[in-house]
N, C-alpha and C positions, 0 to 999 in steps of 0.2 A: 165967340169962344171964351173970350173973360167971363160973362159970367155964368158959363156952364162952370167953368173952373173954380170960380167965387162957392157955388153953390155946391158943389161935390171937391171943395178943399180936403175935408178932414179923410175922406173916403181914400183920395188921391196920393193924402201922403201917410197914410196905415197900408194902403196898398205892398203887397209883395211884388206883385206883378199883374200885368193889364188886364186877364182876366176878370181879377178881382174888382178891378174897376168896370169890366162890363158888365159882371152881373149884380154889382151894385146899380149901376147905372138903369139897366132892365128892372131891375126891382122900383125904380124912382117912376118909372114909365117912359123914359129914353129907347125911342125902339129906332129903326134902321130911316123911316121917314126923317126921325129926327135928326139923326145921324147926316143924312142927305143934306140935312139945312147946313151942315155947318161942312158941307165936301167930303162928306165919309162915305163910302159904301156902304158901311154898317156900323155897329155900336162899337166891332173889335177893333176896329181899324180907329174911330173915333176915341175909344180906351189908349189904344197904344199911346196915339199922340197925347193925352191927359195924361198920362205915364212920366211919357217923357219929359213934357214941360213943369210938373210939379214936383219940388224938393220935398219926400219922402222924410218922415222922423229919424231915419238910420242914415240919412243925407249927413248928418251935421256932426261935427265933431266932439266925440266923447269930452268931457271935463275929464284930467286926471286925479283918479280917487286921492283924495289925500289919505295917509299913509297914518300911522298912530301916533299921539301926539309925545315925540321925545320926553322922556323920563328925565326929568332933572338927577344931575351927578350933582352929591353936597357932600358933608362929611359921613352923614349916613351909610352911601355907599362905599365910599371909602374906606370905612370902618370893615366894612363886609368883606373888600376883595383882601384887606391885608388879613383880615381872618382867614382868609384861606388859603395863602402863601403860607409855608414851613418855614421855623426859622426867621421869621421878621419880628 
């Protein structure tokens, strides 16, 4: 099973769902004989469990976007907010 896994990684973790991994897997030439070798009744059943076992790219945790970088306050700005106070 490693290295079915090894070899249909990238497939396994763009996968949305098992599906997707069987008919990848069919298209590789993974038919239900093969499936048998590794205890599967067939490719779907053989997909699911490749599903399950392999951490997906939407598996992992976002980075938090960092945010725009603070505008420095100097006199410049200063000069502006009192411009537009009355009376100062």
């Amino acid at each position: 099973m490693k290295g079915l896994l090894h070899r249909h990684r990238e497939l396994c973790e763009r996968a949305v769902d098992p599906l997707e991994i069987a008919a990848g897997l069919e298209a590789h030439g993974v038919t239900d004989r093969t499936a048998a070798r590794f205890r599967h009744r067939d490719v779907f059943s053989l997909a699911e469990e490749m599903y399950a076992r392999v951490p997906r790219d939407g598996d992992t945790p976002a980075r938090p976007e960092e945010g725009p970088a603070p505008r420095p306050v100097g006199p410049r700005a200063a000069g502006f907010v009192l411009a537009l106070l009355p009376g100062v």
